[in-house]
C-alpha positions in Angstrom: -37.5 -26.9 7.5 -40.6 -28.1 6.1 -43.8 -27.1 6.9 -46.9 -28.7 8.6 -44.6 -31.8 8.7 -44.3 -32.6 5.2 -42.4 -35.3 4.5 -39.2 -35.6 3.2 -38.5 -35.8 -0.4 -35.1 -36.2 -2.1 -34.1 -32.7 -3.2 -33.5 -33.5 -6.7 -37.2 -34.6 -7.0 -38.0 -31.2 -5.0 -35.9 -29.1 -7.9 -37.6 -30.9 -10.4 -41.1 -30.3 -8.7 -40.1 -27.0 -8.6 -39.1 -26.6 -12.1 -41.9 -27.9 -13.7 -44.7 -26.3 -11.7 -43.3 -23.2 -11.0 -39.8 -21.7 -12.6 -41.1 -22.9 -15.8 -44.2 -21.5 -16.3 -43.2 -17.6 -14.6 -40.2 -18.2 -17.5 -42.5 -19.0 -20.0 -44.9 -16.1 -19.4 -42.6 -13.5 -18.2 -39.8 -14.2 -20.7 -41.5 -15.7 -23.8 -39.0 -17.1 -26.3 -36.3 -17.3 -23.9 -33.2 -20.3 -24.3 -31.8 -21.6 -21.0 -31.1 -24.4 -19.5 -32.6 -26.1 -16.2 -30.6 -28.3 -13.8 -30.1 -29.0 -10.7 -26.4 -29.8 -10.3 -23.0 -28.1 -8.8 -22.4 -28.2 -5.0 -25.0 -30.1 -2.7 -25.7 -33.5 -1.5 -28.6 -34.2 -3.4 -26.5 -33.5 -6.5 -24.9 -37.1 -6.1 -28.1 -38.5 -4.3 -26.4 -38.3 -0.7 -28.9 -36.1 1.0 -31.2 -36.7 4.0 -33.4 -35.3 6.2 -30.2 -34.1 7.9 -29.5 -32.3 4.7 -32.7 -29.8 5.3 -31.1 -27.7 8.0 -28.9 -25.6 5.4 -28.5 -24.8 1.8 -31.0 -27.7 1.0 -35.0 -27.5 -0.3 -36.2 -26.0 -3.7 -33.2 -25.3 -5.6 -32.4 -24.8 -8.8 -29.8 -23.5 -11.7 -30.8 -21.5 -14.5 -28.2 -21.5 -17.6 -28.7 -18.5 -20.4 -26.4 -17.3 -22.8 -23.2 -14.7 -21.6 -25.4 -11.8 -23.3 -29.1 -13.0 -21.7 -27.4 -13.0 -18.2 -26.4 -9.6 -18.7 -29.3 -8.2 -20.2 -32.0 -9.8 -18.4 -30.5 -12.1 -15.2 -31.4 -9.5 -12.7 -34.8 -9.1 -14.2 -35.5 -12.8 -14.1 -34.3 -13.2 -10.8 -36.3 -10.6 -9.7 -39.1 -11.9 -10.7 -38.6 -14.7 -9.8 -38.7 -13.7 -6.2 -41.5 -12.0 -6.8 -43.8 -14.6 -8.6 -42.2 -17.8 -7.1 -44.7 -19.1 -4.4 -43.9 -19.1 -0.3 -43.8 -22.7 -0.5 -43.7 -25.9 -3.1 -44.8 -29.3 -1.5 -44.5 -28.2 1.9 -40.7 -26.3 1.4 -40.2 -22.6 1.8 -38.6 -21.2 -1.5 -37.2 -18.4 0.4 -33.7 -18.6 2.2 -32.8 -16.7 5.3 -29.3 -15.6 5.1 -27.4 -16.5 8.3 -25.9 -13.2 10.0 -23.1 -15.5 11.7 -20.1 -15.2 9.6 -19.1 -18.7 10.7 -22.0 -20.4 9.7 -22.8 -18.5 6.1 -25.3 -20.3 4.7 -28.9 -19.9 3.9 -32.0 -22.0 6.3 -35.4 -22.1 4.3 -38.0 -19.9 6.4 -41.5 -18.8 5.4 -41.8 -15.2 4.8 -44.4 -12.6 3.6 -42.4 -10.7 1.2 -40.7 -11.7 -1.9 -38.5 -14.8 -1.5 -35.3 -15.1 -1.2 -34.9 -17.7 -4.0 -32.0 -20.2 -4.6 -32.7 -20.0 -8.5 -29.3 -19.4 -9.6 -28.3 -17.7 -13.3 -25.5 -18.5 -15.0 -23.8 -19.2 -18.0 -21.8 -22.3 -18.9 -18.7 -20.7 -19.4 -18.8 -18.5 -16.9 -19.8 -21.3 -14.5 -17.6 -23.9 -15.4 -14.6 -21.1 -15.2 -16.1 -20.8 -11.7 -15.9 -24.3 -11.1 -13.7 -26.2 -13.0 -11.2 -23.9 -13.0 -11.2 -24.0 -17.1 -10.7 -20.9 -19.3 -13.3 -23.1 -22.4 -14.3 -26.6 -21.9 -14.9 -26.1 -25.8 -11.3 -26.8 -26.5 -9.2 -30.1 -26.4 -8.1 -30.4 -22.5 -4.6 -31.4 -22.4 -3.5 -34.4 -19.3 -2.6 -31.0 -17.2 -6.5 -29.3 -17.5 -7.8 -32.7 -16.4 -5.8 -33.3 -13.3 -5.8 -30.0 -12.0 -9.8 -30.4 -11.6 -10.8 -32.1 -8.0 -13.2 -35.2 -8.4 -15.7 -33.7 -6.6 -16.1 -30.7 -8.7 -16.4 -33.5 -11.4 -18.7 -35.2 -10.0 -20.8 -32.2 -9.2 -20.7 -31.1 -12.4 -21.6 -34.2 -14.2 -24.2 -35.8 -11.5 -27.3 -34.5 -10.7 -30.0 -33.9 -13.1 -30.6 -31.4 -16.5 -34.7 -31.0 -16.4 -34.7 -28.9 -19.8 -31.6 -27.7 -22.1 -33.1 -25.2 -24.9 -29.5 -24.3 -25.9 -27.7 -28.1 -25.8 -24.2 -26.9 -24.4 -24.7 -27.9 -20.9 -25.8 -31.6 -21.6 -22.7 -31.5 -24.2 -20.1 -30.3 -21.6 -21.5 -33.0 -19.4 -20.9 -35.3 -21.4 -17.7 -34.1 -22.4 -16.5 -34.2 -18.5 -18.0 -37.5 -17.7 -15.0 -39.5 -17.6 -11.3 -38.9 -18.0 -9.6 -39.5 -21.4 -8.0 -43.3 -21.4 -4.5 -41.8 -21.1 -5.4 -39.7 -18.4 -7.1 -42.4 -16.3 -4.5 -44.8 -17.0 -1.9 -42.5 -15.5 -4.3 -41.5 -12.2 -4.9 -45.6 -11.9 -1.0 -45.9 -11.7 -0.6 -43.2 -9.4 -3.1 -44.6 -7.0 -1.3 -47.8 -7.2 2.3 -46.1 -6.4 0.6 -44.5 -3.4 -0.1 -48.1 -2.4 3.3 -49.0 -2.8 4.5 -46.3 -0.5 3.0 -47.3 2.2 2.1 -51.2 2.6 5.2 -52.0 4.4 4.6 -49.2 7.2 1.9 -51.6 8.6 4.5 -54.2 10.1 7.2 -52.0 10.4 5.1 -49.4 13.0 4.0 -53.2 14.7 7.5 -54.4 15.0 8.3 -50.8 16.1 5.7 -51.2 19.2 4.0 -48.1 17.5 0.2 -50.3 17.1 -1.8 -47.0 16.7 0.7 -46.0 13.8 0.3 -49.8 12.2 -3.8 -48.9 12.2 -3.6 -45.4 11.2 -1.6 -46.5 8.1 -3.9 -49.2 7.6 -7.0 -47.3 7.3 -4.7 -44.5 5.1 -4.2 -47.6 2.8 -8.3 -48.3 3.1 -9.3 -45.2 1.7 -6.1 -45.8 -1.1 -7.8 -49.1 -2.2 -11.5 -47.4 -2.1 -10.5 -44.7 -4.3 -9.0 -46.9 -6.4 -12.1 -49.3 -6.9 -14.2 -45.9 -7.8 -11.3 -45.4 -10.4 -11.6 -48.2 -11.9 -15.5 -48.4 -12.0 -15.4 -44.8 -13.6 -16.3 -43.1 -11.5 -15.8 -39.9 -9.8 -14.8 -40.4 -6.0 -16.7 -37.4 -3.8 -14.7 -35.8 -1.3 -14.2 -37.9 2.3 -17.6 -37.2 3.7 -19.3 -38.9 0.7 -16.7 -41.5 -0.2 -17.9 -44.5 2.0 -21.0 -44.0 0.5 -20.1 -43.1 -3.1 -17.9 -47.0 -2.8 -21.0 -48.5 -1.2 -23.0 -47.9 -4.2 -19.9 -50.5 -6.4 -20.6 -53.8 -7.4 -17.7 -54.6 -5.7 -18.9 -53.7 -2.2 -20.6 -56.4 -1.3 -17.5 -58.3 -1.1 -15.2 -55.9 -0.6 -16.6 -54.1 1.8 -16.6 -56.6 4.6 -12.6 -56.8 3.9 -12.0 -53.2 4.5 -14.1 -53.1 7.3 -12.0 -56.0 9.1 -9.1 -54.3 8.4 -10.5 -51.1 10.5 -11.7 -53.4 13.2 -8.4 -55.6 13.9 -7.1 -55.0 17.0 -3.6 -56.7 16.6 -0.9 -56.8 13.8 -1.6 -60.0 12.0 -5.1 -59.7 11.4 -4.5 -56.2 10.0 -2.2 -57.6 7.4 -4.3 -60.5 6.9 -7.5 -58.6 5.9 -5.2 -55.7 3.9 -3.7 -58.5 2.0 -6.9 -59.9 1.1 -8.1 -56.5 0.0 -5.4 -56.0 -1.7 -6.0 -59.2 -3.9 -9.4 -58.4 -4.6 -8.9 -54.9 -6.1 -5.6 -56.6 -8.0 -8.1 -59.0 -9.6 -10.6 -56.1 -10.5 -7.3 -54.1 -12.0 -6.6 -57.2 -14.0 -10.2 -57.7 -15.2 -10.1 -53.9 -16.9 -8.1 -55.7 -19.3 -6.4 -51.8 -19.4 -2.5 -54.1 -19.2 -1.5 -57.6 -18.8 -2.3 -59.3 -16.1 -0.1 -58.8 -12.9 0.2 -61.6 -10.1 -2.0 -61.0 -7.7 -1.0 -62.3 -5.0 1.1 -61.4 -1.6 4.5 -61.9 -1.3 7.4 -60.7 1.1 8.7 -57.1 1.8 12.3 -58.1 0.7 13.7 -59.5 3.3 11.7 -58.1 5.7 9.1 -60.7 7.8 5.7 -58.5 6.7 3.5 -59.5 3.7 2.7 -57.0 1.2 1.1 -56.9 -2.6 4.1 -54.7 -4.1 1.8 -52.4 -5.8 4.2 -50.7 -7.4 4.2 -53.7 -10.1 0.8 -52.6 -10.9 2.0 -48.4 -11.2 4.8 -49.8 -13.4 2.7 -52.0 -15.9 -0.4 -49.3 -16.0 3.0 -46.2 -16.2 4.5 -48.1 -19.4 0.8 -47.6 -20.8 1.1 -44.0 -20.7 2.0 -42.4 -24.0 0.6 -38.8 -24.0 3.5 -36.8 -24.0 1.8 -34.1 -21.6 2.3 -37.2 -19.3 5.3 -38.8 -19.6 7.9 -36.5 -18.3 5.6 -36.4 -15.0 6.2 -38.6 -11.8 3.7 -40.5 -11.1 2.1 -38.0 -8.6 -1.3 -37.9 -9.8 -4.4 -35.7 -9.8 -4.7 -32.3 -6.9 -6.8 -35.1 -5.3 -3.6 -37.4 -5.3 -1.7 -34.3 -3.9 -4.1 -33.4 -1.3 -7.3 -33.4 0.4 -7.6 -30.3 1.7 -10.7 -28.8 1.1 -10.0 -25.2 1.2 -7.1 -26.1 -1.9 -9.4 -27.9 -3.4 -11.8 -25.2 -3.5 -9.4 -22.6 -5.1 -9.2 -24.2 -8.9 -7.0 -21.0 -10.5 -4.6 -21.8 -7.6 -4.8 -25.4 -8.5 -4.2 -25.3 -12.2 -1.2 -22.7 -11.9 0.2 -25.3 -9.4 0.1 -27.6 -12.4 1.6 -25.1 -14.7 5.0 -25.2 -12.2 5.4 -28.8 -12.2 8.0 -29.6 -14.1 
Protein backbone atom coordinates (compact mmCIF):
# COMPACT_ATOMS: atom_id res chain seq x y z
CA UNK A 1 0.00 0.00 0.00
CA UNK A 2 1.08 3.51 -0.21
CA UNK A 3 2.72 5.34 2.18
CA UNK A 4 1.88 8.39 4.47
CA UNK A 5 -1.51 8.24 2.55
CA UNK A 6 -0.48 9.13 -0.76
CA UNK A 7 -2.91 9.30 -3.13
CA UNK A 8 -3.78 7.18 -5.66
CA UNK A 9 -2.45 7.49 -9.04
CA UNK A 10 -3.18 5.30 -12.15
CA UNK A 11 -0.40 2.75 -12.37
CA UNK A 12 0.51 3.47 -15.78
CA UNK A 13 1.30 7.13 -14.82
CA UNK A 14 3.24 5.44 -11.63
CA UNK A 15 5.47 3.18 -14.30
CA UNK A 16 6.03 6.05 -16.29
CA UNK A 17 7.04 8.24 -13.13
CA UNK A 18 9.10 5.59 -12.42
CA UNK A 19 10.80 5.28 -15.65
CA UNK A 20 11.67 8.55 -16.23
CA UNK A 21 13.04 9.45 -12.73
CA UNK A 22 14.50 6.49 -11.78
CA UNK A 23 15.08 3.14 -14.17
CA UNK A 24 16.26 5.52 -16.68
CA UNK A 25 18.85 7.34 -15.28
CA UNK A 26 20.59 4.02 -13.05
CA UNK A 27 20.37 2.59 -16.96
CA UNK A 28 21.92 5.39 -18.28
CA UNK A 29 24.84 5.61 -15.85
CA UNK A 30 25.24 1.98 -14.99
CA UNK A 31 24.87 0.65 -18.57
CA UNK A 32 26.00 3.51 -20.92
CA UNK A 33 25.13 2.84 -24.52
CA UNK A 34 22.73 0.24 -23.73
CA UNK A 35 19.37 -0.52 -26.44
CA UNK A 36 16.14 -1.59 -24.75
CA UNK A 37 13.01 -0.93 -24.68
CA UNK A 38 10.65 0.61 -21.78
CA UNK A 39 6.86 -0.31 -21.34
CA UNK A 40 4.63 -0.96 -19.21
CA UNK A 41 2.26 -3.57 -20.76
CA UNK A 42 1.51 -7.56 -20.38
CA UNK A 43 -0.70 -8.78 -17.56
CA UNK A 44 -2.26 -6.08 -15.05
CA UNK A 45 -5.21 -3.85 -14.83
CA UNK A 46 -3.67 -0.71 -15.38
CA UNK A 47 -2.40 -2.18 -18.70
CA UNK A 48 -5.96 -1.57 -20.23
CA UNK A 49 -6.71 1.44 -17.75
CA UNK A 50 -8.99 -0.78 -15.45
CA UNK A 51 -7.15 -0.34 -12.23
CA UNK A 52 -8.27 1.22 -8.86
CA UNK A 53 -7.38 1.67 -5.64
CA UNK A 54 -8.68 -1.90 -5.21
CA UNK A 55 -5.88 -2.76 -7.65
CA UNK A 56 -2.98 -1.71 -4.87
CA UNK A 57 -3.41 -4.77 -2.62
CA UNK A 58 -1.39 -7.19 -5.14
CA UNK A 59 0.86 -7.12 -8.05
CA UNK A 60 0.09 -3.40 -8.58
CA UNK A 61 2.42 -0.03 -7.84
CA UNK A 62 5.85 0.82 -9.62
CA UNK A 63 6.12 -1.62 -12.36
CA UNK A 64 7.78 -1.82 -15.28
CA UNK A 65 9.20 -4.04 -18.39
CA UNK A 66 12.55 -3.82 -19.65
CA UNK A 67 13.04 -5.22 -23.43
CA UNK A 68 17.03 -5.96 -24.60
CA UNK A 69 18.16 -7.96 -27.21
CA UNK A 70 18.32 -12.23 -26.77
CA UNK A 71 22.25 -11.65 -26.31
CA UNK A 72 22.06 -8.38 -23.72
CA UNK A 73 19.56 -10.51 -21.55
CA UNK A 74 22.06 -13.08 -21.29
CA UNK A 75 25.02 -11.22 -20.79
CA UNK A 76 23.91 -8.48 -18.60
CA UNK A 77 19.95 -9.09 -17.37
CA UNK A 78 21.09 -10.37 -14.06
CA UNK A 79 23.51 -7.58 -13.66
CA UNK A 80 20.89 -4.94 -14.49
CA UNK A 81 18.43 -6.40 -12.33
CA UNK A 82 20.66 -6.42 -9.68
CA UNK A 83 21.34 -3.27 -9.76
CA UNK A 84 18.52 -2.24 -10.13
CA UNK A 85 17.52 -3.48 -6.73
CA UNK A 86 20.24 -2.03 -5.45
CA UNK A 87 20.11 1.62 -6.74
CA UNK A 88 16.26 1.82 -7.27
CA UNK A 89 14.88 3.98 -4.35
CA UNK A 90 12.45 2.52 -1.21
CA UNK A 91 9.81 4.43 -2.60
CA UNK A 92 8.55 6.66 -5.87
CA UNK A 93 5.63 9.14 -5.11
CA UNK A 94 4.68 7.56 -2.08
CA UNK A 95 4.79 3.57 -3.57
CA UNK A 96 7.24 1.00 -2.19
CA UNK A 97 9.34 -0.37 -5.22
CA UNK A 98 9.91 -3.48 -3.35
CA UNK A 99 7.53 -6.50 -3.43
CA UNK A 100 7.05 -8.99 -0.64
CA UNK A 101 6.59 -12.33 -1.93
CA UNK A 102 3.53 -14.02 -0.44
CA UNK A 103 4.56 -17.36 1.40
CA UNK A 104 0.88 -18.74 0.89
CA UNK A 105 0.97 -20.91 -2.16
CA UNK A 106 -2.77 -19.96 -2.78
CA UNK A 107 -2.34 -16.49 -2.92
CA UNK A 108 1.27 -16.12 -4.91
CA UNK A 109 1.59 -12.87 -5.60
CA UNK A 110 3.73 -9.99 -4.55
CA UNK A 111 2.12 -6.83 -1.88
CA UNK A 112 4.42 -3.65 -2.07
CA UNK A 113 6.16 -3.20 1.51
CA UNK A 114 8.88 -0.85 2.60
CA UNK A 115 12.05 -2.43 3.34
CA UNK A 116 15.70 -1.56 4.42
CA UNK A 117 17.50 -3.73 2.02
CA UNK A 118 17.65 -3.88 -1.61
CA UNK A 119 14.20 -4.04 -3.19
CA UNK A 120 12.53 -6.49 -4.47
CA UNK A 121 11.85 -4.75 -7.84
CA UNK A 122 9.04 -5.54 -10.42
CA UNK A 123 11.41 -4.35 -13.28
CA UNK A 124 11.04 -7.18 -15.51
CA UNK A 125 13.81 -8.13 -18.50
CA UNK A 126 12.95 -9.61 -21.41
CA UNK A 127 13.32 -9.98 -24.94
CA UNK A 128 10.51 -9.65 -27.56
CA UNK A 129 10.83 -12.92 -28.86
CA UNK A 130 11.28 -14.55 -26.00
CA UNK A 131 8.27 -12.69 -24.45
CA UNK A 132 5.90 -12.91 -26.97
CA UNK A 133 6.71 -16.85 -27.24
CA UNK A 134 5.75 -16.59 -23.56
CA UNK A 135 2.76 -14.91 -24.25
CA UNK A 136 1.33 -15.24 -27.42
CA UNK A 137 2.10 -18.50 -27.77
CA UNK A 138 4.11 -17.58 -31.29
CA UNK A 139 7.42 -19.26 -32.31
CA UNK A 140 8.30 -15.34 -34.47
CA UNK A 141 5.78 -12.69 -34.77
CA UNK A 142 8.32 -11.66 -37.63
CA UNK A 143 6.76 -14.06 -40.00
CA UNK A 144 3.30 -13.88 -41.93
CA UNK A 145 0.72 -15.39 -39.24
CA UNK A 146 -1.55 -17.64 -40.95
CA UNK A 147 -5.80 -17.52 -39.88
CA UNK A 148 -4.62 -20.60 -37.36
CA UNK A 149 -1.66 -18.34 -35.38
CA UNK A 150 -4.31 -15.61 -34.96
CA UNK A 151 -7.13 -17.53 -33.46
CA UNK A 152 -5.17 -19.64 -31.28
CA UNK A 153 -4.19 -16.32 -29.35
CA UNK A 154 -6.84 -15.27 -26.43
CA UNK A 155 -8.03 -11.56 -26.74
CA UNK A 156 -6.84 -10.71 -23.58
CA UNK A 157 -3.23 -11.66 -24.23
CA UNK A 158 -3.89 -9.27 -27.27
CA UNK A 159 -5.07 -6.84 -25.62
CA UNK A 160 -2.34 -6.92 -23.08
CA UNK A 161 0.14 -6.97 -25.44
CA UNK A 162 -0.99 -4.18 -27.52
CA UNK A 163 -2.50 -1.74 -24.67
CA UNK A 164 -0.72 -0.14 -22.25
CA UNK A 165 2.04 2.21 -22.89
CA UNK A 166 5.92 2.02 -24.60
CA UNK A 167 7.84 5.01 -22.60
CA UNK A 168 11.15 4.53 -24.77
CA UNK A 169 11.98 1.90 -27.61
CA UNK A 170 15.85 2.30 -28.60
CA UNK A 171 15.65 -0.90 -30.74
CA UNK A 172 11.93 -0.24 -32.58
CA UNK A 173 10.82 -4.04 -32.61
CA UNK A 174 8.48 -3.83 -29.80
CA UNK A 175 6.38 -0.65 -31.06
CA UNK A 176 6.59 -2.68 -34.61
CA UNK A 177 5.14 -6.00 -33.16
CA UNK A 178 2.50 -3.78 -31.57
CA UNK A 179 1.56 -2.65 -34.29
CA UNK A 180 1.68 -5.69 -36.15
CA UNK A 181 -0.85 -7.34 -33.43
CA UNK A 182 -3.21 -4.47 -33.18
CA UNK A 183 -5.99 -5.82 -34.98
CA UNK A 184 -6.81 -9.02 -36.77
CA UNK A 185 -6.25 -9.31 -40.57
CA UNK A 186 -9.78 -8.49 -42.48
CA UNK A 187 -10.15 -12.20 -43.33
CA UNK A 188 -9.55 -13.28 -40.00
CA UNK A 189 -12.04 -10.83 -38.32
CA UNK A 190 -14.52 -11.43 -40.83
CA UNK A 191 -14.58 -15.05 -39.96
CA UNK A 192 -14.57 -14.43 -35.82
CA UNK A 193 -17.51 -11.69 -36.65
CA UNK A 194 -19.44 -14.70 -38.26
CA UNK A 195 -18.74 -17.03 -35.67
CA UNK A 196 -19.99 -14.69 -33.03
CA UNK A 197 -23.08 -14.31 -35.04
CA UNK A 198 -23.61 -18.33 -35.39
CA UNK A 199 -23.26 -18.50 -31.56
CA UNK A 200 -26.21 -16.15 -31.60
CA UNK A 201 -28.02 -18.27 -33.67
CA UNK A 202 -27.67 -21.21 -31.43
CA UNK A 203 -29.13 -20.01 -28.89
CA UNK A 204 -31.89 -17.19 -29.38
CA UNK A 205 -34.75 -19.69 -29.46
CA UNK A 206 -33.78 -21.26 -26.02
CA UNK A 207 -35.19 -18.09 -24.42
CA UNK A 208 -39.00 -19.06 -25.13
CA UNK A 209 -38.57 -22.49 -25.33
CA UNK A 210 -37.02 -22.75 -21.37
CA UNK A 211 -40.38 -20.11 -20.67
CA UNK A 212 -42.81 -22.27 -22.41
CA UNK A 213 -41.02 -25.21 -20.64
CA UNK A 214 -41.82 -23.51 -17.02
CA UNK A 215 -37.85 -23.57 -16.69
CA UNK A 216 -37.88 -19.21 -16.11
CA UNK A 217 -34.28 -19.33 -14.52
CA UNK A 218 -33.05 -21.31 -17.64
CA UNK A 219 -35.03 -18.55 -20.06
CA UNK A 220 -32.74 -15.70 -17.97
CA UNK A 221 -29.57 -17.66 -17.74
CA UNK A 222 -29.70 -17.97 -21.62
CA UNK A 223 -30.54 -14.51 -21.93
CA UNK A 224 -27.70 -13.05 -20.16
CA UNK A 225 -25.34 -15.98 -22.08
CA UNK A 226 -26.79 -14.14 -25.31
CA UNK A 227 -25.82 -10.54 -23.43
CA UNK A 228 -22.31 -11.21 -23.22
CA UNK A 229 -22.64 -12.82 -27.13
CA UNK A 230 -23.94 -9.38 -28.40
CA UNK A 231 -21.23 -7.41 -26.16
CA UNK A 232 -18.46 -9.31 -27.49
CA UNK A 233 -19.75 -8.84 -30.66
CA UNK A 234 -20.03 -4.82 -30.52
CA UNK A 235 -16.13 -4.86 -29.24
CA UNK A 236 -15.58 -6.95 -32.54
CA UNK A 237 -16.84 -4.86 -34.49
CA UNK A 238 -15.44 -1.61 -32.98
CA UNK A 239 -11.91 -3.32 -33.23
CA UNK A 240 -11.35 -4.02 -30.50
CA UNK A 241 -9.87 -6.58 -28.22
CA UNK A 242 -12.63 -7.82 -25.65
CA UNK A 243 -10.68 -8.46 -21.98
CA UNK A 244 -11.46 -11.49 -20.26
CA UNK A 245 -15.11 -11.42 -18.15
CA UNK A 246 -13.90 -9.38 -15.27
CA UNK A 247 -13.02 -6.49 -17.58
CA UNK A 248 -15.60 -6.91 -20.37
CA UNK A 249 -18.47 -4.74 -18.93
CA UNK A 250 -16.20 -2.23 -18.66
CA UNK A 251 -13.94 -2.69 -21.78
CA UNK A 252 -18.01 -2.38 -23.81
CA UNK A 253 -18.66 0.66 -21.52
CA UNK A 254 -15.94 2.58 -22.99
CA UNK A 255 -18.13 1.97 -27.00
CA UNK A 256 -19.79 4.54 -28.67
CA UNK A 257 -22.45 2.30 -28.74
CA UNK A 258 -23.05 2.04 -25.03
CA UNK A 259 -24.89 4.73 -24.40
CA UNK A 260 -27.68 3.33 -26.18
CA UNK A 261 -27.02 -0.06 -25.97
CA UNK A 262 -26.23 -0.36 -22.76
CA UNK A 263 -29.62 0.41 -21.20
CA UNK A 264 -31.05 -2.49 -23.64
CA UNK A 265 -28.81 -5.10 -22.26
CA UNK A 266 -29.32 -4.04 -18.93
CA UNK A 267 -33.30 -4.53 -19.24
CA UNK A 268 -32.79 -7.63 -20.56
CA UNK A 269 -30.83 -8.74 -17.18
CA UNK A 270 -33.50 -7.03 -15.13
CA UNK A 271 -36.84 -8.63 -16.72
CA UNK A 272 -38.42 -10.62 -14.52
CA UNK A 273 -40.91 -12.42 -16.91
CA UNK A 274 -40.66 -13.96 -20.50
CA UNK A 275 -41.97 -11.23 -22.75
CA UNK A 276 -40.07 -8.51 -21.58
CA UNK A 277 -36.93 -10.63 -21.86
CA UNK A 278 -37.55 -11.20 -25.57
CA UNK A 279 -38.71 -7.74 -26.00
CA UNK A 280 -35.41 -6.05 -24.74
CA UNK A 281 -33.15 -9.12 -26.51
CA UNK A 282 -34.90 -8.34 -29.68
CA UNK A 283 -34.31 -4.81 -29.47
CA UNK A 284 -30.58 -5.49 -28.81
CA UNK A 285 -30.50 -7.65 -31.21
CA UNK A 286 -31.58 -4.83 -33.86
CA UNK A 287 -29.24 -2.41 -32.65
CA UNK A 288 -26.02 -4.51 -33.03
CA UNK A 289 -27.68 -5.85 -36.58
CA UNK A 290 -27.76 -2.14 -37.66
CA UNK A 291 -24.07 -1.55 -36.35
CA UNK A 292 -23.04 -5.05 -38.44
CA UNK A 293 -24.68 -3.46 -41.42
CA UNK A 294 -23.06 0.03 -40.95
CA UNK A 295 -19.32 -1.85 -41.28
CA UNK A 296 -20.30 -1.92 -44.68
CA UNK A 297 -17.97 -5.50 -44.26
CA UNK A 298 -21.37 -7.33 -46.53
CA UNK A 299 -24.63 -6.28 -47.77
CA UNK A 300 -27.02 -5.30 -45.74
CA UNK A 301 -29.05 -7.95 -43.85
CA UNK A 302 -32.75 -7.25 -42.58
CA UNK A 303 -32.65 -6.28 -39.39
CA UNK A 304 -35.38 -6.95 -37.98
CA UNK A 305 -37.27 -9.80 -35.75
CA UNK A 306 -39.12 -12.32 -37.17
CA UNK A 307 -40.63 -15.83 -36.00
CA UNK A 308 -38.68 -19.04 -34.86
CA UNK A 309 -40.32 -21.16 -37.66
CA UNK A 310 -43.34 -22.05 -36.53
CA UNK A 311 -42.64 -21.76 -33.26
CA UNK A 312 -44.65 -18.59 -31.19
CA UNK A 313 -41.01 -16.85 -29.90
CA UNK A 314 -39.43 -13.97 -31.74
CA UNK A 315 -35.94 -14.14 -32.67
CA UNK A 316 -33.35 -12.19 -35.12
CA UNK A 317 -32.10 -15.50 -37.01
CA UNK A 318 -28.55 -14.51 -36.64
CA UNK A 319 -27.36 -17.11 -38.57
CA UNK A 320 -28.30 -14.82 -41.76
CA UNK A 321 -25.66 -12.57 -40.57
CA UNK A 322 -22.80 -15.83 -39.93
CA UNK A 323 -23.87 -16.86 -43.56
CA UNK A 324 -23.54 -13.43 -45.40
CA UNK A 325 -20.09 -12.38 -43.28
CA UNK A 326 -19.03 -16.79 -43.92
CA UNK A 327 -19.48 -16.34 -47.87
CA UNK A 328 -16.87 -13.29 -47.23
CA UNK A 329 -14.34 -15.58 -46.15
CA UNK A 330 -11.74 -16.56 -48.84
CA UNK A 331 -8.47 -17.37 -46.98
CA UNK A 332 -8.08 -20.87 -47.66
CA UNK A 333 -6.57 -21.53 -43.99
CA UNK A 334 -10.28 -20.62 -43.25
CA UNK A 335 -12.59 -22.10 -45.38
CA UNK A 336 -12.50 -25.71 -44.65
CA UNK A 337 -13.15 -24.63 -40.85
CA UNK A 338 -16.70 -24.50 -39.18
CA UNK A 339 -17.53 -21.63 -38.09
CA UNK A 340 -16.24 -22.27 -34.54
CA UNK A 341 -14.18 -19.27 -33.98
CA UNK A 342 -11.25 -18.07 -31.97
CA UNK A 343 -10.05 -20.29 -28.24
CA UNK A 344 -12.14 -17.43 -26.89
CA UNK A 345 -15.12 -18.69 -29.00
CA UNK A 346 -14.22 -22.17 -27.73
CA UNK A 347 -13.91 -21.36 -24.21
CA UNK A 348 -13.50 -19.14 -21.32
CA UNK A 349 -11.62 -20.89 -19.10
CA UNK A 350 -8.95 -19.05 -17.82
CA UNK A 351 -6.56 -21.73 -16.84
CA UNK A 352 -6.81 -22.93 -20.97
CA UNK A 353 -6.54 -19.71 -21.87
CA UNK A 354 -3.41 -19.26 -19.94
CA UNK A 355 -1.62 -22.37 -21.54
CA UNK A 356 -0.95 -20.77 -25.33
CA UNK A 357 1.38 -23.96 -26.63
CA UNK A 358 -1.71 -26.10 -25.50
CA UNK A 359 -3.89 -23.76 -27.28
CA UNK A 360 -2.17 -23.58 -30.61
CA UNK A 361 -1.57 -27.47 -30.92
CA UNK A 362 -5.37 -27.66 -30.22
CA UNK A 363 -5.56 -25.68 -33.48
CA UNK A 364 -3.05 -27.81 -35.21
CA UNK A 365 -5.76 -30.98 -34.62
CA UNK A 366 -8.74 -29.30 -36.02
CA UNK A 367 -9.41 -30.53 -39.01
Amino acid sequence: MAISGSAFVPGIELSRIMYEEEVQPILRNAFPGLRYAAARVGSGSEVLGFDSPRSADHEWGPRLEIFLTAGDRVEHGDDISRVLAERLPKQVHGWPTHFQESDDPRDPVGHMQMTDGPVNHRVGLYDVDGWVSDRLGLASWKAELGARDWLAIPQQRLAEATGGVVFHDGPGNLSEMRRRMAWYPDQVWRYLLACQWQRVSQEEAFVGRCAEAGDDLGSAVVAARLVRSLMHLCLLLERQYAPYGKWLGSSFGRLPVAEALGPVLRGVLAATDYPAREARLCDAYEAVASLQNASDLVSPVDPGRRPYHARPYLVLHAERFAQALARTVTDPGLQGLPLVGNVDQWSDSADLLDQPHAIRAAFSALG
